[in-house]
C-alpha positions as CSV (number, residue, x, y, z in Angstrom):
1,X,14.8,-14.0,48.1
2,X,17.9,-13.3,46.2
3,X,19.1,-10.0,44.7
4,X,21.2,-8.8,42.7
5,X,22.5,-5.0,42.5
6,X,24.2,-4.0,38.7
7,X,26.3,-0.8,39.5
8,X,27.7,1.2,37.2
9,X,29.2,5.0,37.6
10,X,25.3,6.4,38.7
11,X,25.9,4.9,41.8
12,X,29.1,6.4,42.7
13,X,28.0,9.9,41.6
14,X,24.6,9.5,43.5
15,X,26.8,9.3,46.5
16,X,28.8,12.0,46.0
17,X,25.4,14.0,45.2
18,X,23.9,13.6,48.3
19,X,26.4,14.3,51.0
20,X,29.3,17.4,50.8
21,X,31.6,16.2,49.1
22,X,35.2,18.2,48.0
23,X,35.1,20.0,44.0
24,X,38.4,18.1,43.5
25,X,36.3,14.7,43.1
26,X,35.1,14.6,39.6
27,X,33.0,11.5,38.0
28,X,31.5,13.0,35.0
29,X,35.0,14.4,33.5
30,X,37.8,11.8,34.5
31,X,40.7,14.3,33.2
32,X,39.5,17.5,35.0
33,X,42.0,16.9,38.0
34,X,44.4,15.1,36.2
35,X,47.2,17.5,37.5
36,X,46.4,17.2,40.6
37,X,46.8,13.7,41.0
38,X,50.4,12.4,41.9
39,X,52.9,10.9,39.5
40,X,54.5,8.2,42.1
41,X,58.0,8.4,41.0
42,X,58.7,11.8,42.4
43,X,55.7,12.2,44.8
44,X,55.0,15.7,43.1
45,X,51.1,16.6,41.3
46,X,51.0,16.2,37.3
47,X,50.4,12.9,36.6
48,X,48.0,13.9,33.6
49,X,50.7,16.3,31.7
50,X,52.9,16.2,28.2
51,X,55.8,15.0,30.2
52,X,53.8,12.1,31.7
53,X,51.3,10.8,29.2
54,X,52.3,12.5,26.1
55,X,49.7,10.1,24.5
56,X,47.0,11.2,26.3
57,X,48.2,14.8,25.6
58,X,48.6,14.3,21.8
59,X,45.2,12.7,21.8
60,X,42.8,15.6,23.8
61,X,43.2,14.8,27.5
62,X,44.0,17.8,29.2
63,X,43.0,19.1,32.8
64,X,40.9,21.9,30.4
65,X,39.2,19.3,28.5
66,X,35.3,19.4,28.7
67,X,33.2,16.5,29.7
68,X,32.1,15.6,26.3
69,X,35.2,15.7,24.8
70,X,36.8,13.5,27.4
71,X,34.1,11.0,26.7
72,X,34.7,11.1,22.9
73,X,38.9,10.8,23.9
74,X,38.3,7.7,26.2
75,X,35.9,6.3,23.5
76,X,38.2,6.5,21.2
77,X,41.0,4.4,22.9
78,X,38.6,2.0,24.0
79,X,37.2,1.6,20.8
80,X,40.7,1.0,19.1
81,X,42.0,-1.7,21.7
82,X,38.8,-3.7,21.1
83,X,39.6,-4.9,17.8
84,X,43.1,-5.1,18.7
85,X,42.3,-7.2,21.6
86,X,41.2,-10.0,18.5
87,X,44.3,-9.0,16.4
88,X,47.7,-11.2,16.8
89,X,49.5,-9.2,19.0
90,X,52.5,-9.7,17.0
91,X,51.3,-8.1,14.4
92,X,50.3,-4.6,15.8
93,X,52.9,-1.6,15.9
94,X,52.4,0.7,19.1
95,X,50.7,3.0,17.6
96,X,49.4,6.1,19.6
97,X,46.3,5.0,20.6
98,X,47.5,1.4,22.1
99,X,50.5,3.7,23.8
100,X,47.3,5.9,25.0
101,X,45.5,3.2,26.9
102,X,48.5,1.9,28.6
103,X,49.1,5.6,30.0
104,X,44.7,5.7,30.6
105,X,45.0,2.3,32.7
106,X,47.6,3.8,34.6
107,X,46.4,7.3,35.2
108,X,43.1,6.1,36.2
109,X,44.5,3.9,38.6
110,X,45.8,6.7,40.3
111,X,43.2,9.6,39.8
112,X,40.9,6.9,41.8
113,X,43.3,6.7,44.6
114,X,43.8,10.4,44.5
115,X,40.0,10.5,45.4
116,X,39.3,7.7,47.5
117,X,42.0,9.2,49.5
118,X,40.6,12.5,49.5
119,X,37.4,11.2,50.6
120,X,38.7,9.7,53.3
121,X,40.6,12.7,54.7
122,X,37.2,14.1,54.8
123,X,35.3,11.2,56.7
124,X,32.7,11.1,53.3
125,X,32.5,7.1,54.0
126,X,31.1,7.6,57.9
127,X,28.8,10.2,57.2
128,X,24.8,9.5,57.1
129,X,24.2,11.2,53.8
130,X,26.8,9.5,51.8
131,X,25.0,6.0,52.7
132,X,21.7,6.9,51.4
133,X,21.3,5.8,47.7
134,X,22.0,2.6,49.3
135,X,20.6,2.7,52.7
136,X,18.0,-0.1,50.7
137,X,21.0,-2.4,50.6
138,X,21.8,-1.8,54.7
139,X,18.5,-3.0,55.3
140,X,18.8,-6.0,52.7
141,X,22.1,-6.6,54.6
142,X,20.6,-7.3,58.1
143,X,16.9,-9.2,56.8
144,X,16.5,-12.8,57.2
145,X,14.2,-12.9,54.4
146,X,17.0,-12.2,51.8
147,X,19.1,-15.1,51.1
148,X,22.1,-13.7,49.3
149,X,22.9,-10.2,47.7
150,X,25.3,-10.2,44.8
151,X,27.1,-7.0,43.5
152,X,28.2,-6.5,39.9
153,X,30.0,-3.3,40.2
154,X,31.8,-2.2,37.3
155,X,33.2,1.1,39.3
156,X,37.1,0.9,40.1
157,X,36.4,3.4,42.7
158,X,35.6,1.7,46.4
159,X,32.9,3.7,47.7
160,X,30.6,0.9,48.1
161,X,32.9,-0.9,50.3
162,X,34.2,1.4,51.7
163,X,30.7,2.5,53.2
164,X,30.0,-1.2,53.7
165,X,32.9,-1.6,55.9
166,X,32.0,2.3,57.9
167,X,28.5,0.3,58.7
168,X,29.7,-2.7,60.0
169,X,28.7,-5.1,57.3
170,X,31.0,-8.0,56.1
171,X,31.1,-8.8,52.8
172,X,33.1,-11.1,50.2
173,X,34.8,-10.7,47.1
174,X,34.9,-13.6,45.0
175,X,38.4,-15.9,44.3
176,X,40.3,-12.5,45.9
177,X,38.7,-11.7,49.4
178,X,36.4,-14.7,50.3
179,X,34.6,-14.8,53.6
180,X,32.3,-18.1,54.1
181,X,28.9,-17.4,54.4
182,X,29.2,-14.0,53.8
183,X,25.1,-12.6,52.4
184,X,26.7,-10.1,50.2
185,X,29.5,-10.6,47.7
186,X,31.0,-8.3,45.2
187,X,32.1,-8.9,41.6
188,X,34.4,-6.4,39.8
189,X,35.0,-7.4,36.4
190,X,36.7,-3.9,35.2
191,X,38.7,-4.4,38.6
192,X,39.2,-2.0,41.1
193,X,41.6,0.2,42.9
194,X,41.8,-1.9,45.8
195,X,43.0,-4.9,43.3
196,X,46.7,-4.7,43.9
197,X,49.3,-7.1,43.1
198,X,51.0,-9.1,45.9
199,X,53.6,-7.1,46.5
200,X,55.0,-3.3,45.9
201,X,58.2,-1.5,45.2
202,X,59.8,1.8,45.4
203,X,57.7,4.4,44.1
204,X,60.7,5.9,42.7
205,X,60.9,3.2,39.8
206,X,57.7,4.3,39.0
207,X,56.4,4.8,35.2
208,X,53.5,3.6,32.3
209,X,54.5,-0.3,31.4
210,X,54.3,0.2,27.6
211,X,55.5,-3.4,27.4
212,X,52.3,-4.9,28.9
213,X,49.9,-7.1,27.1
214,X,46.4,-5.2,27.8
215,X,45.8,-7.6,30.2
216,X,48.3,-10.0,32.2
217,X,48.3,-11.9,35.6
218,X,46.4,-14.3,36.9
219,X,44.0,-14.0,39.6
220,X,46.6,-15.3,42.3
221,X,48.6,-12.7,41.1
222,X,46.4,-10.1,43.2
223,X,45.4,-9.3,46.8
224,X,42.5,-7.1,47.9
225,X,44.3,-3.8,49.9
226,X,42.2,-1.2,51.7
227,X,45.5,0.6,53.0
228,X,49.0,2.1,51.2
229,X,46.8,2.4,47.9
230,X,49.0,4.8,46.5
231,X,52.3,2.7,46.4
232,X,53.7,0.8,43.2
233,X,52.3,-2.4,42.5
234,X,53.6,-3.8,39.1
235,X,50.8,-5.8,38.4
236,X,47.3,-3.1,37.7
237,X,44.3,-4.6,38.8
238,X,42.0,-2.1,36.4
239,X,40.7,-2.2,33.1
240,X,39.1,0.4,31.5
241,X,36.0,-1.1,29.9
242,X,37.4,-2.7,26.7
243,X,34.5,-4.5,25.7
244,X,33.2,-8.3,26.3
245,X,35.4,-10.1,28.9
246,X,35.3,-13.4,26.5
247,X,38.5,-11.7,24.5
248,X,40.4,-12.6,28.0
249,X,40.0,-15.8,28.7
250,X,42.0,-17.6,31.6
251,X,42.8,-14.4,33.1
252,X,41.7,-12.7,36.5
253,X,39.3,-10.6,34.4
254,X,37.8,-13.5,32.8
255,X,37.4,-15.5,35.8
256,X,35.9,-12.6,37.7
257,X,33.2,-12.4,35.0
258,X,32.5,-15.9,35.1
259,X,31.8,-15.6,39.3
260,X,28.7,-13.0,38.5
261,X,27.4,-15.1,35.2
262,X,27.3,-17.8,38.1
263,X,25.4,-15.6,40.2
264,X,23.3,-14.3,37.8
265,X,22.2,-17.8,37.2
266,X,20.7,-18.3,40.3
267,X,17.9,-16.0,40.1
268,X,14.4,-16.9,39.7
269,X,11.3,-15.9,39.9
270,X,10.6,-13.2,42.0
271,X,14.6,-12.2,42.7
272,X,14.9,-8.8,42.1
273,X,17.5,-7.0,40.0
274,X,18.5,-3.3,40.9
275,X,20.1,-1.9,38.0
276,X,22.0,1.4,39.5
277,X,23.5,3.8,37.5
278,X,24.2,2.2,34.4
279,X,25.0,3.9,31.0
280,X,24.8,1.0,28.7
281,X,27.8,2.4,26.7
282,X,28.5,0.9,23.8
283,X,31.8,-0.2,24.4
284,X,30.6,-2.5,27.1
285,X,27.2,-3.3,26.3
286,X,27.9,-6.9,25.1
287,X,28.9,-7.6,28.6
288,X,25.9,-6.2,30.1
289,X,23.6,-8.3,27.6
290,X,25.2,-11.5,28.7
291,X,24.4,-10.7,32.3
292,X,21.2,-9.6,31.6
293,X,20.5,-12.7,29.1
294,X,21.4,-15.3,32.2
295,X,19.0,-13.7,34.6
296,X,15.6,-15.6,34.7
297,X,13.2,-13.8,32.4
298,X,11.0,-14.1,36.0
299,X,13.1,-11.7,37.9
300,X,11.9,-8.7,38.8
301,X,14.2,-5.9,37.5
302,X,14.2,-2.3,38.5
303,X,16.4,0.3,36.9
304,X,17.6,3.9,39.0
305,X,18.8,6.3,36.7
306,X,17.8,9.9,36.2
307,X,18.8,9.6,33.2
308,X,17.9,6.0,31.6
309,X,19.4,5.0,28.1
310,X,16.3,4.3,25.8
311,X,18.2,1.6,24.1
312,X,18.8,-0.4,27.5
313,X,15.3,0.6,28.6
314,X,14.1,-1.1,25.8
315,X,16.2,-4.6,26.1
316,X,14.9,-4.7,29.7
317,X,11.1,-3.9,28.2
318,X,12.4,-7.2,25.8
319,X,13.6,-9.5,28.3
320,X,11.8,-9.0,31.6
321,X,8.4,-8.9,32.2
322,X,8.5,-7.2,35.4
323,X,10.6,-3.8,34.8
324,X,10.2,-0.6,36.5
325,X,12.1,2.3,36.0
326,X,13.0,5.3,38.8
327,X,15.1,8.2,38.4
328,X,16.2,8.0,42.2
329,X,16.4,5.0,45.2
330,X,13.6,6.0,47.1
331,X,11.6,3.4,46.8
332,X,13.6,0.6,46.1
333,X,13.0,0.3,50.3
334,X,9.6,-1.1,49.8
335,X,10.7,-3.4,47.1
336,X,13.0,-5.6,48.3
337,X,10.0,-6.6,51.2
């Protein structure tokens, strides 16, 4: 049997949920500790601030900012570099909201390093609690009965690996990390903190690349880093969800995507699908329907989500015979046997 885990931000949070974790590590308002996280040019907190992302600023993002109105904020941006992504790129000015999610890609880079390395100073990744929403997948990891187990996790953050690697369990990431005859493999088409480029350099020439294309490098460009997260790497390996990967072809975003459509190929009848955590926003939700519309309409698909989106629990009711909805992982156990 194959499977097939869809992860979006759910997952992450679960985790968080279920062991102690510290207040200073936020999913559901990404600007709420925005001056605590570093700005790397002077090694001092206030990353998220006028002086640093004046775009941001001018636009809502503040460290006061509620959840809802983050959302809206990051929606916003998101929304405005999807139809610039199709729009000659000659003929756009740099208009606020383009300047915006040059200084979003950044910041989040950072605000997930700030917390993955907070985590760690706490030993979150080792402990038992942390480890249960997936404690289905450490059992998946070790049966003989499961052929492969194929992750499309659209979080930057690296808690799953992270606990992966705390449990002894090898695992590859496609085209950047490969290890032969690994069972699981992990595909990260919004990227990930731990995508870095090749090399660094000085922290101190540190600032927001308002000259980048929204997306740039190739995949050889990048190397998987576990360690020194927090120094300079020219080249971000992130990308807030700005809609269907198809408006990047040849690059490392593109060719990340096209490893988990592969994947997704290869299921039939009987695989099982474990959508985690997903909010089917709409900024993304073209991507998800291609993943979901390459999966054999034979699969068994099972969705965890306290909170499920009608509108994706009704294009799962569409495509997939076998669909069962939970708000929490308990049983997922019992159905990958």
């Amino acid at each position: 049997m194959r499977i097939m885990l869809i992860a979006g931000n759910g997952l992450s949070i679960s985790m968080l949920n279920e062991a102690p974790a510290p207040s200073s590590v936020d999913l559901s308002n990404l600007f709420s500790m925005g001056c605590d996280v570093t700005w790397p040019a002077s090694g001092k907190p206030g990353f998220l601030s006028y002086e640093h992302c004046p775009n941001l600023w001018a636009l809502g993002a503040r460290q006061t900012t509620s959840p809802k109105n983050a959302y809206d904020v990051i929606e916003q941006i998101i929304t405005a570099v999807n139809a610039c992504c199709l729009a000659d790129p000659a003929s756009l000015e740099d208009g606020i909201y383009i300047r915006a999610y040059k200084e979003l890609v950044a910041y989040l880079r950072y605000l997930f390093v700030h917390y993955d390395t907070t985590l760690l100073a706490n030993n979150f990744f080792g402990r038992q609690e942390a480890s249960a929403p997936v404690d289905w997948l450490l059992e998946a990891a070790i049966d003989d009965n499961i052929s492969s187990i194929d992750i499309v996790n659209f979080n930057y953050d690296a808690f799953l690996e992270r606990t992966l690697q705390a449990k002894g369990i090898e695992f590859s990431i496609p085209l950047l990390a490969e290890v032969n005859n690994s069972k699981i493999n992990i595909h990260k088409p919004h990227g990930s903190i731990t995508f870095c480029g090749n090399s660094a350099i000085d922290n101190t020439a540190f600032a927001v690349n308002y000259e980048a294309r929204f997306t740039e490098g190739g995949i050889d460009e990048l190397s998987v880093k576990y360690e020194e997260l927090d120094k300079h790497y020219p080249l971000v390996g992130i990308l807030p969800p700005a809609g269907e990967s198809d408006r990047y072809k040849h690059r490392w975003i593109r060719q990340i995507w096209d490893k988990a459509i592969e994947a997704a190929k290869k299921l039939e009848e009987n695989d099982l699908v474990i959508i985690y955590g997903l909010s089917y926003w709409h900024v993304d939700r073209k991507e998800i329907d291609m993943l979901l519309g390459e999966i054999s309409r034979k699969a068994r698909v099972i969705s965890v989500n306290p909170f499920p989106n009608p509108h994706f629990e009704a294009v799962c009711c569409s495509l997939f015979k076998s669909y069962h909805s939970y708000t929490n992982p308990k049983q997922l156990a019992r159905m990958i046997k």
